[in-house]
C-alpha positions as CSV (number, residue, x, y, z in Angstrom):
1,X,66.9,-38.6,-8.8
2,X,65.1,-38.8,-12.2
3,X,62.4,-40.6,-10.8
4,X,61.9,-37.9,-8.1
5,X,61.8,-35.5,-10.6
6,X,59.4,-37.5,-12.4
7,X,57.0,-37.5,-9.4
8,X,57.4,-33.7,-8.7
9,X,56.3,-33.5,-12.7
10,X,53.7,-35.3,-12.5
11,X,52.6,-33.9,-9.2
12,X,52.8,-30.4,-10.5
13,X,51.1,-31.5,-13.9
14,X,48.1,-32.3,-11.8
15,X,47.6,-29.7,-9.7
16,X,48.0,-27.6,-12.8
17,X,45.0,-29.7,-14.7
18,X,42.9,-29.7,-11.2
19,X,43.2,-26.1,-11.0
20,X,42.5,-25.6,-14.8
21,X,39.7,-27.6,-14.0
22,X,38.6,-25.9,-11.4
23,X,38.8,-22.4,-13.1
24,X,37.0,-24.0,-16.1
25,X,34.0,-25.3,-13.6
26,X,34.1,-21.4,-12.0
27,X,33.8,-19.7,-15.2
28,X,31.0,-22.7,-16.2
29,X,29.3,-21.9,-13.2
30,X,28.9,-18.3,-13.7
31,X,28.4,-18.7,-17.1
32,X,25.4,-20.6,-16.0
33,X,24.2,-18.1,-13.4
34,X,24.7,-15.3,-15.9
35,X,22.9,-16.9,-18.4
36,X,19.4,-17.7,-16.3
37,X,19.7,-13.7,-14.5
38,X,19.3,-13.0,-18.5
39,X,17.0,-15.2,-19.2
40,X,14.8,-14.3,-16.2
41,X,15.1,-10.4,-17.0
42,X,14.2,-11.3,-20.3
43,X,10.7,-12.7,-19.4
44,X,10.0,-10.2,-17.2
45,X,10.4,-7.2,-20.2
46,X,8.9,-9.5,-22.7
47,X,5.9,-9.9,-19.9
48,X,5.9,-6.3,-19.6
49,X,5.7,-5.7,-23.3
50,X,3.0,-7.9,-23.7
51,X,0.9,-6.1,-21.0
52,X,1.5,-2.6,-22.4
53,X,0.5,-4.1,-25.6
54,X,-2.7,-4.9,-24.5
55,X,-3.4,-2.0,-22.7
56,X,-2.5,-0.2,-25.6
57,X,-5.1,-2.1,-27.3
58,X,-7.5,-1.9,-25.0
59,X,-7.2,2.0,-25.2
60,X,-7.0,2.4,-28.9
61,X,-10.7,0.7,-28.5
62,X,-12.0,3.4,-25.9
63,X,-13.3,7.0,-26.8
64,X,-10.3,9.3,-27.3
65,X,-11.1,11.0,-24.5
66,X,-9.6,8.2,-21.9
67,X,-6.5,8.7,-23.4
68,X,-6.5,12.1,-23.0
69,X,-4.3,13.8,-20.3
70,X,-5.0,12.4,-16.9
71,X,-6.8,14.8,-14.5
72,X,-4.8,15.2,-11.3
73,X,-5.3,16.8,-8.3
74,X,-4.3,16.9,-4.9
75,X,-6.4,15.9,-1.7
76,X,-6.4,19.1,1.0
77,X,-7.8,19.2,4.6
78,X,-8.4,22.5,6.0
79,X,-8.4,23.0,9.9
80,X,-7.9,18.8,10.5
81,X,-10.2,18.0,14.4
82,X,-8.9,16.0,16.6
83,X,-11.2,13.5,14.8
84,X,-9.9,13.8,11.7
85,X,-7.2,10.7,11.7
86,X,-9.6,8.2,13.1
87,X,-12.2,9.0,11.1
88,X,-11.3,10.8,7.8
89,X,-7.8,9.5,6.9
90,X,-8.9,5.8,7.4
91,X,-11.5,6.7,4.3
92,X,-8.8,8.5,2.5
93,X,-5.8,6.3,2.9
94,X,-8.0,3.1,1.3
95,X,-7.3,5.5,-2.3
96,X,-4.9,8.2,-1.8
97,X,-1.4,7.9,0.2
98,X,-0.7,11.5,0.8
99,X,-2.4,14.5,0.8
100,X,-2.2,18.3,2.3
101,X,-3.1,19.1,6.0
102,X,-3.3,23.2,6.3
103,X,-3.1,24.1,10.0
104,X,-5.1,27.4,10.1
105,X,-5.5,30.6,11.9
106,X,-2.8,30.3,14.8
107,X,-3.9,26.8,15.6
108,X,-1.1,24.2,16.5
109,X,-1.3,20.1,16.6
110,X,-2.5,19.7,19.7
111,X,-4.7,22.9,20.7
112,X,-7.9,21.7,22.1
113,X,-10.7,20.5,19.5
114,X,-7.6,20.3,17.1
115,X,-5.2,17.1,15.8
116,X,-3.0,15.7,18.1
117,X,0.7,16.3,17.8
118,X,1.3,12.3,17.5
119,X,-1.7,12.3,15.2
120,X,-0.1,15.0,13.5
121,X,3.6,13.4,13.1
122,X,2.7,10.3,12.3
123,X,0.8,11.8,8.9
124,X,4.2,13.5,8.2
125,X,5.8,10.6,8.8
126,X,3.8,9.0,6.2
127,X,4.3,11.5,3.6
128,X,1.9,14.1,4.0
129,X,2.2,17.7,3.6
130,X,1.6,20.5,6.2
131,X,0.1,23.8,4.7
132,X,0.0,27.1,7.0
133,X,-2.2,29.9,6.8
134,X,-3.0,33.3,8.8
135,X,-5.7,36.2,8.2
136,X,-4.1,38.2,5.4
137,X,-3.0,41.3,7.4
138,X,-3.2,44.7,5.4
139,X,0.7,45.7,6.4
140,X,3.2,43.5,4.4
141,X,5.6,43.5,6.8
142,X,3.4,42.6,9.8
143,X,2.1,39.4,8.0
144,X,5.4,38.3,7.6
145,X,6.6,38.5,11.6
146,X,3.0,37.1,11.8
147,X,3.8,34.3,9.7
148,X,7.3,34.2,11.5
149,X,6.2,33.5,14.9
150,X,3.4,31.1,14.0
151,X,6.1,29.2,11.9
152,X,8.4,29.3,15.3
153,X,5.5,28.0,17.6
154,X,4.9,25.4,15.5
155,X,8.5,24.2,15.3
156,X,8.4,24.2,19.1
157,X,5.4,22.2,19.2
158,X,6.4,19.7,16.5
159,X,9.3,18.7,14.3
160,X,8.1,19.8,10.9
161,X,8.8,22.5,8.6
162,X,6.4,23.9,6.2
163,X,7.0,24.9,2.5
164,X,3.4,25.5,1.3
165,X,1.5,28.2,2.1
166,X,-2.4,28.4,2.4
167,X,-3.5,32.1,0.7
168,X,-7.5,32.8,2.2
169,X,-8.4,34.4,-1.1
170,X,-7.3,35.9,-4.3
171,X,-4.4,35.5,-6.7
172,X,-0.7,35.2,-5.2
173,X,0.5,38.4,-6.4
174,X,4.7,38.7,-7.4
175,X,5.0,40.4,-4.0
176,X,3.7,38.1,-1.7
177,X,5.3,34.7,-3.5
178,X,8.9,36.8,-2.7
179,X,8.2,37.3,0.6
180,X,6.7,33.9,1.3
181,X,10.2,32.6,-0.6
182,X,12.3,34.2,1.9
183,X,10.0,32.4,4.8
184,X,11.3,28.9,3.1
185,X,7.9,28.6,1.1
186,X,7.7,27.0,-1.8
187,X,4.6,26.4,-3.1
188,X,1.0,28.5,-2.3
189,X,-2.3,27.5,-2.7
190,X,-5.0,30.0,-4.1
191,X,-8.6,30.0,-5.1
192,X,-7.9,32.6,-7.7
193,X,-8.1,31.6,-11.3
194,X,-4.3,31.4,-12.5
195,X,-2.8,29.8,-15.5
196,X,0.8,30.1,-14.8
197,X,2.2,27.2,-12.6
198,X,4.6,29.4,-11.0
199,X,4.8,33.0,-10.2
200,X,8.2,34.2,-9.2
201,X,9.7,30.9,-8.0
202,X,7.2,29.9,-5.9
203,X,4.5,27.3,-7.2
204,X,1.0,27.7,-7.8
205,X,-1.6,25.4,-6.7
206,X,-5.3,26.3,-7.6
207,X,-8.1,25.1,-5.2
208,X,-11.9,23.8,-5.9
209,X,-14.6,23.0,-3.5
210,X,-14.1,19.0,-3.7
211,X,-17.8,18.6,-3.7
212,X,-19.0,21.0,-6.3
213,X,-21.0,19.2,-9.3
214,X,-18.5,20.8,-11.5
215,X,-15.6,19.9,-10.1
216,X,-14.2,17.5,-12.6
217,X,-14.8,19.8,-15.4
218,X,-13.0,22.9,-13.5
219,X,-9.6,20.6,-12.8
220,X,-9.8,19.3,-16.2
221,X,-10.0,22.5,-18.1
222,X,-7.1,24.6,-15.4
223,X,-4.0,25.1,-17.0
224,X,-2.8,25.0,-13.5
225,X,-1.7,22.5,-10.5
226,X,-5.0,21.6,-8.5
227,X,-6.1,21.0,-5.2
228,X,-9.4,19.8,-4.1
229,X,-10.4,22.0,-0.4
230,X,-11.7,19.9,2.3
231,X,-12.8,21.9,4.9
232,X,-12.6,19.5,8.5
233,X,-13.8,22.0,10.7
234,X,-16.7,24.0,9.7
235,X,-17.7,27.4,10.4
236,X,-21.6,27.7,9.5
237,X,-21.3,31.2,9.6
238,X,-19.5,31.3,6.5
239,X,-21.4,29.6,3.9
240,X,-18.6,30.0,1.0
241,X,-16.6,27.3,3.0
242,X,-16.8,24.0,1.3
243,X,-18.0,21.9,4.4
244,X,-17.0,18.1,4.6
245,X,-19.4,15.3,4.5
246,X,-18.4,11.8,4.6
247,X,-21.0,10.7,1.4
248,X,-19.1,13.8,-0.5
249,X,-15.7,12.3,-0.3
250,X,-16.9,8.6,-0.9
251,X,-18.3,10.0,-4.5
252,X,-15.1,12.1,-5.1
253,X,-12.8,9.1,-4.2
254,X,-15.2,6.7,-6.2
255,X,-14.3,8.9,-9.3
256,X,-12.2,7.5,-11.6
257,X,-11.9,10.3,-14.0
258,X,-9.1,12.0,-11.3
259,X,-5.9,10.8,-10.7
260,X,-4.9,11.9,-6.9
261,X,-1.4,12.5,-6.2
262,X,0.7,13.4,-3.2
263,X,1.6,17.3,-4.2
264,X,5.5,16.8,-5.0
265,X,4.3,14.2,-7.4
266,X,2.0,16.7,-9.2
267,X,4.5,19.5,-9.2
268,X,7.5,18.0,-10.2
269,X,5.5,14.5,-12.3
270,X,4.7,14.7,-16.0
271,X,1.8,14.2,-17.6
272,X,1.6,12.1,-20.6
273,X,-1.2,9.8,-22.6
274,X,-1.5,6.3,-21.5
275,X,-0.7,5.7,-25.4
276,X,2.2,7.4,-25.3
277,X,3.6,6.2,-22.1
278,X,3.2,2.3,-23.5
279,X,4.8,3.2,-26.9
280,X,8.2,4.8,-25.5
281,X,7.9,1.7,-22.6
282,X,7.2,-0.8,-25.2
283,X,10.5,1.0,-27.2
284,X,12.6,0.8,-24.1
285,X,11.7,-2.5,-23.6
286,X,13.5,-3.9,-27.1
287,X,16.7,-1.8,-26.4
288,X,17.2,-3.6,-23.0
289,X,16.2,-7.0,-24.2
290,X,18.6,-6.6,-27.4
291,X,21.6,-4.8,-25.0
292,X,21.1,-8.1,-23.1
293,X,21.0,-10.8,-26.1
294,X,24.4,-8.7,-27.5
Protein backbone atom coordinates (compact mmCIF):
# COMPACT_ATOMS: atom_id res chain seq x y z
CA UNK A 1 0.00 0.00 0.00
CA UNK A 2 2.80 2.46 0.96
CA UNK A 3 4.51 1.80 -2.07
CA UNK A 4 1.40 2.69 -4.15
CA UNK A 5 1.19 5.67 -2.39
CA UNK A 6 4.59 6.34 -3.04
CA UNK A 7 4.04 6.11 -6.77
CA UNK A 8 0.89 8.25 -6.77
CA UNK A 9 3.40 10.91 -4.90
CA UNK A 10 5.71 10.83 -7.00
CA UNK A 11 3.42 10.76 -9.96
CA UNK A 12 1.62 13.82 -8.74
CA UNK A 13 5.06 15.52 -7.76
CA UNK A 14 5.83 15.43 -11.40
CA UNK A 15 3.03 16.56 -13.02
CA UNK A 16 3.11 19.37 -10.53
CA UNK A 17 6.94 20.27 -11.63
CA UNK A 18 6.00 19.68 -15.52
CA UNK A 19 3.27 21.99 -15.25
CA UNK A 20 5.31 24.51 -13.18
CA UNK A 21 7.53 24.10 -15.92
CA UNK A 22 5.40 24.52 -18.33
CA UNK A 23 3.86 27.82 -16.82
CA UNK A 24 7.43 29.04 -16.25
CA UNK A 25 8.28 28.36 -20.20
CA UNK A 26 4.64 30.33 -20.96
CA UNK A 27 5.41 33.27 -18.94
CA UNK A 28 9.35 33.05 -20.52
CA UNK A 29 7.87 33.06 -23.72
CA UNK A 30 5.78 35.96 -23.46
CA UNK A 31 8.19 37.67 -21.61
CA UNK A 32 10.26 37.18 -24.64
CA UNK A 33 7.63 38.38 -27.11
CA UNK A 34 6.81 41.33 -24.94
CA UNK A 35 10.19 42.29 -24.67
CA UNK A 36 11.08 42.46 -28.67
CA UNK A 37 7.18 44.32 -29.40
CA UNK A 38 9.13 46.97 -26.95
CA UNK A 39 12.12 46.88 -28.36
CA UNK A 40 10.78 47.17 -31.91
CA UNK A 41 8.39 50.16 -30.98
CA UNK A 42 11.26 51.61 -29.38
CA UNK A 43 13.29 51.97 -32.73
CA UNK A 44 10.63 53.05 -34.56
CA UNK A 45 10.09 56.43 -32.08
CA UNK A 46 13.74 56.79 -31.64
CA UNK A 47 13.81 56.64 -35.70
CA UNK A 48 11.13 58.99 -35.70
CA UNK A 49 12.88 61.35 -33.36
CA UNK A 50 15.88 61.32 -35.23
CA UNK A 51 14.06 62.34 -38.43
CA UNK A 52 12.12 65.19 -36.88
CA UNK A 53 15.40 66.19 -35.56
CA UNK A 54 16.79 66.70 -38.66
CA UNK A 55 14.12 68.26 -40.22
CA UNK A 56 14.08 70.52 -37.55
CA UNK A 57 17.48 71.36 -38.38
CA UNK A 58 17.13 71.50 -41.72
CA UNK A 59 14.38 74.24 -41.09
CA UNK A 60 16.09 76.25 -38.50
CA UNK A 61 18.70 76.69 -41.50
CA UNK A 62 16.02 78.06 -44.08
CA UNK A 63 14.62 81.65 -44.19
CA UNK A 64 11.92 82.06 -41.51
CA UNK A 65 9.50 82.30 -43.95
CA UNK A 66 9.36 78.34 -44.72
CA UNK A 67 8.45 77.84 -41.39
CA UNK A 68 5.86 80.06 -41.49
CA UNK A 69 2.21 78.85 -41.53
CA UNK A 70 1.58 76.58 -44.45
CA UNK A 71 -0.64 78.01 -47.23
CA UNK A 72 -3.58 75.75 -47.96
CA UNK A 73 -6.15 75.73 -50.18
CA UNK A 74 -8.56 73.62 -51.75
CA UNK A 75 -8.72 72.40 -55.48
CA UNK A 76 -12.43 73.40 -57.15
CA UNK A 77 -13.85 72.37 -60.55
CA UNK A 78 -16.70 74.30 -61.80
CA UNK A 79 -19.22 72.82 -64.39
CA UNK A 80 -16.88 69.31 -64.68
CA UNK A 81 -17.40 67.96 -69.05
CA UNK A 82 -17.78 64.84 -69.70
CA UNK A 83 -14.06 65.03 -70.30
CA UNK A 84 -13.15 66.11 -67.27
CA UNK A 85 -12.25 62.53 -65.44
CA UNK A 86 -10.11 61.27 -68.26
CA UNK A 87 -8.41 64.17 -68.77
CA UNK A 88 -8.16 66.59 -65.84
CA UNK A 89 -8.38 64.34 -62.71
CA UNK A 90 -5.65 62.01 -64.04
CA UNK A 91 -3.38 65.46 -63.83
CA UNK A 92 -4.81 66.28 -60.51
CA UNK A 93 -4.86 62.96 -58.81
CA UNK A 94 -0.71 62.56 -59.51
CA UNK A 95 -0.72 65.66 -56.41
CA UNK A 96 -4.01 66.15 -54.79
CA UNK A 97 -6.46 63.21 -53.60
CA UNK A 98 -9.65 65.18 -53.29
CA UNK A 99 -10.97 68.18 -54.40
CA UNK A 100 -14.53 70.05 -55.02
CA UNK A 101 -16.75 69.30 -58.12
CA UNK A 102 -19.59 72.15 -58.19
CA UNK A 103 -22.39 70.96 -60.48
CA UNK A 104 -23.88 74.26 -61.86
CA UNK A 105 -26.92 75.81 -63.21
CA UNK A 106 -29.59 72.86 -63.08
CA UNK A 107 -27.03 70.56 -64.70
CA UNK A 108 -26.97 66.81 -63.39
CA UNK A 109 -24.08 63.92 -63.87
CA UNK A 110 -25.05 62.73 -66.83
CA UNK A 111 -26.83 65.67 -68.89
CA UNK A 112 -25.30 65.75 -72.35
CA UNK A 113 -21.78 67.52 -72.69
CA UNK A 114 -21.71 66.95 -68.81
CA UNK A 115 -19.83 64.15 -66.33
CA UNK A 116 -21.13 60.85 -66.35
CA UNK A 117 -23.04 59.69 -63.42
CA UNK A 118 -20.42 56.62 -63.01
CA UNK A 119 -17.78 59.21 -63.66
CA UNK A 120 -19.40 61.21 -61.19
CA UNK A 121 -19.75 58.31 -58.29
CA UNK A 122 -16.71 56.98 -58.59
CA UNK A 123 -15.07 60.66 -57.61
CA UNK A 124 -17.41 60.51 -54.52
CA UNK A 125 -16.37 57.32 -53.96
CA UNK A 126 -12.88 58.51 -53.74
CA UNK A 127 -13.44 61.30 -51.48
CA UNK A 128 -14.36 64.14 -53.38
CA UNK A 129 -16.82 66.72 -52.64
CA UNK A 130 -19.88 67.82 -54.66
CA UNK A 131 -20.71 71.68 -54.58
CA UNK A 132 -24.27 72.96 -55.95
CA UNK A 133 -25.07 76.11 -57.31
CA UNK A 134 -28.24 78.04 -58.99
CA UNK A 135 -28.66 81.74 -60.49
CA UNK A 136 -29.30 83.71 -57.29
CA UNK A 137 -33.04 84.44 -57.60
CA UNK A 138 -34.15 87.92 -56.20
CA UNK A 139 -37.23 86.22 -54.01
CA UNK A 140 -35.67 84.36 -50.92
CA UNK A 141 -38.13 81.90 -50.76
CA UNK A 142 -38.13 80.99 -54.42
CA UNK A 143 -34.29 80.21 -54.36
CA UNK A 144 -34.84 77.96 -51.71
CA UNK A 145 -37.78 75.56 -53.56
CA UNK A 146 -35.28 76.29 -56.49
CA UNK A 147 -32.55 74.88 -54.57
CA UNK A 148 -34.95 72.17 -53.23
CA UNK A 149 -35.96 70.57 -56.39
CA UNK A 150 -32.53 70.71 -58.01
CA UNK A 151 -31.22 69.06 -54.67
CA UNK A 152 -34.16 66.27 -55.28
CA UNK A 153 -33.27 65.71 -59.02
CA UNK A 154 -29.99 65.18 -58.21
CA UNK A 155 -30.66 62.61 -55.51
CA UNK A 156 -32.82 60.79 -58.13
CA UNK A 157 -30.05 60.80 -60.53
CA UNK A 158 -27.25 59.83 -58.17
CA UNK A 159 -26.67 58.75 -54.57
CA UNK A 160 -24.97 61.82 -53.10
CA UNK A 161 -25.93 64.52 -50.85
CA UNK A 162 -24.48 67.81 -50.94
CA UNK A 163 -23.38 69.98 -47.95
CA UNK A 164 -21.46 72.84 -49.70
CA UNK A 165 -23.01 75.34 -51.54
CA UNK A 166 -21.50 77.39 -54.61
CA UNK A 167 -22.63 81.39 -54.06
CA UNK A 168 -22.19 83.16 -57.95
CA UNK A 169 -21.05 86.34 -56.24
CA UNK A 170 -20.75 88.38 -53.20
CA UNK A 171 -20.54 87.80 -49.52
CA UNK A 172 -22.78 85.00 -47.83
CA UNK A 173 -24.92 87.30 -45.97
CA UNK A 174 -26.49 85.85 -42.14
CA UNK A 175 -29.66 85.25 -44.08
CA UNK A 176 -28.70 83.21 -46.77
CA UNK A 177 -26.11 80.86 -44.61
CA UNK A 178 -29.65 80.11 -42.29
CA UNK A 179 -31.56 79.25 -45.04
CA UNK A 180 -28.83 77.24 -46.79
CA UNK A 181 -28.48 75.42 -43.08
CA UNK A 182 -31.88 74.34 -43.09
CA UNK A 183 -31.26 72.83 -46.88
CA UNK A 184 -28.44 70.47 -44.94
CA UNK A 185 -25.53 72.91 -46.11
CA UNK A 186 -22.78 73.33 -44.44
CA UNK A 187 -20.24 75.06 -45.81
CA UNK A 188 -20.53 77.98 -48.96
CA UNK A 189 -18.13 79.10 -51.13
CA UNK A 190 -17.80 82.96 -52.04
CA UNK A 191 -15.64 85.24 -54.00
CA UNK A 192 -16.32 87.98 -51.53
CA UNK A 193 -13.53 89.09 -49.36
CA UNK A 194 -14.44 87.68 -45.77
CA UNK A 195 -12.32 87.24 -42.74
CA UNK A 196 -14.57 85.31 -40.57
CA UNK A 197 -14.43 81.43 -41.13
CA UNK A 198 -17.96 81.03 -40.36
CA UNK A 199 -20.97 83.18 -40.52
CA UNK A 200 -23.87 81.82 -38.64
CA UNK A 201 -22.94 78.06 -38.50
CA UNK A 202 -22.27 77.55 -41.85
CA UNK A 203 -18.50 77.73 -43.10
CA UNK A 204 -16.96 80.07 -45.25
CA UNK A 205 -14.75 79.21 -48.05
CA UNK A 206 -13.16 82.15 -50.16
CA UNK A 207 -12.45 81.47 -53.86
CA UNK A 208 -9.38 82.85 -56.21
CA UNK A 209 -8.90 82.45 -59.91
CA UNK A 210 -6.28 79.44 -59.69
CA UNK A 211 -4.32 81.07 -62.42
CA UNK A 212 -4.04 84.60 -61.41
CA UNK A 213 -0.14 85.77 -60.93
CA UNK A 214 -1.21 86.78 -57.55
CA UNK A 215 -2.61 83.92 -56.35
CA UNK A 216 -0.20 82.72 -53.83
CA UNK A 217 0.00 86.04 -52.28
CA UNK A 218 -3.99 86.49 -52.01
CA UNK A 219 -4.38 82.73 -50.13
CA UNK A 220 -1.48 83.55 -48.08
CA UNK A 221 -2.58 86.92 -46.75
CA UNK A 222 -6.82 85.60 -46.30
CA UNK A 223 -7.70 85.17 -42.91
CA UNK A 224 -10.09 82.82 -44.35
CA UNK A 225 -10.50 79.00 -45.70
CA UNK A 226 -9.51 79.13 -49.58
CA UNK A 227 -10.42 77.56 -52.58
CA UNK A 228 -8.78 77.83 -55.87
CA UNK A 229 -11.91 78.14 -58.98
CA UNK A 230 -11.29 75.97 -61.90
CA UNK A 231 -13.63 76.67 -64.34
CA UNK A 232 -14.04 73.15 -66.74
CA UNK A 233 -16.54 74.43 -68.98
CA UNK A 234 -16.08 77.82 -70.29
CA UNK A 235 -18.39 80.40 -71.30
CA UNK A 236 -16.32 83.04 -73.52
CA UNK A 237 -18.92 85.30 -73.25
CA UNK A 238 -18.05 85.98 -69.75
CA UNK A 239 -14.52 86.98 -69.50
CA UNK A 240 -14.45 87.28 -65.52
CA UNK A 241 -14.63 83.41 -65.56
CA UNK A 242 -11.32 81.93 -64.74
CA UNK A 243 -11.04 79.56 -67.86
CA UNK A 244 -8.95 76.23 -67.39
CA UNK A 245 -5.87 75.48 -69.29
CA UNK A 246 -3.94 72.36 -68.86
CA UNK A 247 -0.16 74.47 -68.65
CA UNK A 248 -2.19 76.71 -65.82
CA UNK A 249 -2.80 73.83 -63.55
CA UNK A 250 0.70 72.08 -64.20
CA UNK A 251 2.42 75.51 -62.76
CA UNK A 252 -0.22 75.70 -59.81
CA UNK A 253 0.31 71.90 -58.98
CA UNK A 254 4.18 72.47 -59.54
CA UNK A 255 3.95 75.01 -56.65
CA UNK A 256 5.28 74.10 -53.59
CA UNK A 257 4.52 77.08 -51.64
CA UNK A 258 0.59 75.58 -51.31
CA UNK A 259 -0.38 72.82 -49.41
CA UNK A 260 -3.69 71.26 -51.11
CA UNK A 261 -6.06 69.63 -49.03
CA UNK A 262 -9.30 67.74 -49.39
CA UNK A 263 -11.95 70.58 -47.83
CA UNK A 264 -12.91 68.65 -44.48
CA UNK A 265 -9.14 68.57 -43.91
CA UNK A 266 -8.89 72.35 -44.27
CA UNK A 267 -12.00 73.11 -42.20
CA UNK A 268 -11.71 71.00 -39.40
CA UNK A 269 -7.21 70.51 -39.68
CA UNK A 270 -4.94 72.92 -37.74
CA UNK A 271 -2.37 74.77 -38.86
CA UNK A 272 0.78 74.84 -37.12
CA UNK A 273 4.77 75.59 -37.97
CA UNK A 274 6.76 72.70 -39.18
CA UNK A 275 8.99 73.71 -35.99
CA UNK A 276 6.43 73.44 -33.77
CA UNK A 277 4.83 70.30 -34.98
CA UNK A 278 8.56 68.40 -34.59
CA UNK A 279 9.13 69.94 -31.06
CA UNK A 280 5.65 68.71 -29.39
CA UNK A 281 6.33 65.20 -31.78
CA UNK A 282 9.83 64.97 -30.68
CA UNK A 283 8.22 65.59 -26.77
CA UNK A 284 5.69 62.93 -27.32
CA UNK A 285 8.08 60.78 -28.56
CA UNK A 286 10.19 60.59 -24.91
CA UNK A 287 6.92 60.11 -22.87
CA UNK A 288 6.06 56.93 -24.92
CA UNK A 289 9.50 55.54 -25.08
CA UNK A 290 9.92 56.25 -21.10
CA UNK A 291 6.02 54.85 -20.42
CA UNK A 292 7.46 51.78 -22.31
CA UNK A 293 11.00 51.40 -20.46
CA UNK A 294 8.83 51.84 -16.88
Amino acid sequence: MRKVFWILGCIILAAGLYAMDCWQGYHQEMASQQLKQDNAEIQKLINEKAQLENEKGQAQQEPASQTSETTRAVLCFLSPNEAFYTEIYPIVSNTVDTGILVLENGKLPGDTDYISTQDFSTLMDRGWTCAVSLERDADNAQWQTNIENYLAALSNRVSTTPTVYYLTSGNCSETDAQMLKTLGFETVLCHGQQTAKTVGDINIVELFGYNDSNVQTSVSESESNCALEIRVSWDSSDPARVRYTETALHNLLDNTTIAFQGLDDMIHGQTVTQTQNADERISEINEQIASIYH
